[in-house]
N, C-alpha and C positions, 0 to 999 in steps of 0.2 A: 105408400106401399101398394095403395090398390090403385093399379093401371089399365087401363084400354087392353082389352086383350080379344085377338080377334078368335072365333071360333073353331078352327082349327087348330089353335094353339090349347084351348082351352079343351079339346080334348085328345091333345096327345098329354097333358097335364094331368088331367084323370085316367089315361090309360097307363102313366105312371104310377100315381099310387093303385090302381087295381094291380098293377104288376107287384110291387111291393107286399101286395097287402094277400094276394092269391099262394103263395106258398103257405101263411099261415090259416089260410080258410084246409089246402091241400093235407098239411100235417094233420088235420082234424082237431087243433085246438079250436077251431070256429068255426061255425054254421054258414056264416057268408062275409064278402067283404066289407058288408055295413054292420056288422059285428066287430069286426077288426077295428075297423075306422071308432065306432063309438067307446069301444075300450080303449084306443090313443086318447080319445077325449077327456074320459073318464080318469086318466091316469091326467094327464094334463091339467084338469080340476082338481084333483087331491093334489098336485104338486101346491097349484097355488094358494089353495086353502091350509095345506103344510107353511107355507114362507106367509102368509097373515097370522100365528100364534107367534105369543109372547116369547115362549121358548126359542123358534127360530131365531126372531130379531136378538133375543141372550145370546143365541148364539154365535151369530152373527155379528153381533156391537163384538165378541171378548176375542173372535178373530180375525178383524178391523184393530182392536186394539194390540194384539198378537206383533199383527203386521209392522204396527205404528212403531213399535217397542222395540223389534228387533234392529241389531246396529250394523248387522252386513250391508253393504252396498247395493242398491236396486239394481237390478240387472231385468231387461225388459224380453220380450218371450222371444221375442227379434234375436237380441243378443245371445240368449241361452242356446236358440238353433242354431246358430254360428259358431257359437263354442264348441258345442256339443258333433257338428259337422268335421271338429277341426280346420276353422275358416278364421283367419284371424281377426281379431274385432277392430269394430269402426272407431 
């Protein structure tokens, strides 16, 4: 994942997410873009410390076994857009 990247590149890269990230400093929900950026963090972090409780994985093992249980035919996300285009299937 982490690549060579020449400097140029790496800040038209940052001058994306400052783009991204400057309408919400502009709406006045934040003070600046390294506000923005730390509250993605921050939210990122409670995701994953949410998916490490017991509860999660309960949750997650009974819709795994949902899945397992059910007797329709798999149809894969591929196919679904194909259907769903009216494209007829492979």
């Amino acid at each position: 994942m982490n690549k060579p990247v020449k400097i140029d590149q790496q800040a038209a890269e940052l001058e994306a997410v400052r783009a991204r990230a400057q309408p919400h400093v502009d709406s006045g929900r934040f003070e600046s873009v390294e506000a923005v950026l730390r509250a993605g963090l921050d939210a990122l972090d409670e995701d994953d410390r949410a998916m490490e409780t017991p509860e999660f994985t309960a949750w997650l093992r009974e819709k795994v076994a949902e899945a397992d249980a059910d007797p329709r035919l798999y149809v894969s996300m591929e196919e679904a857009f194909r259907i769903a285009r009216g494209e007829s299937p492979e």
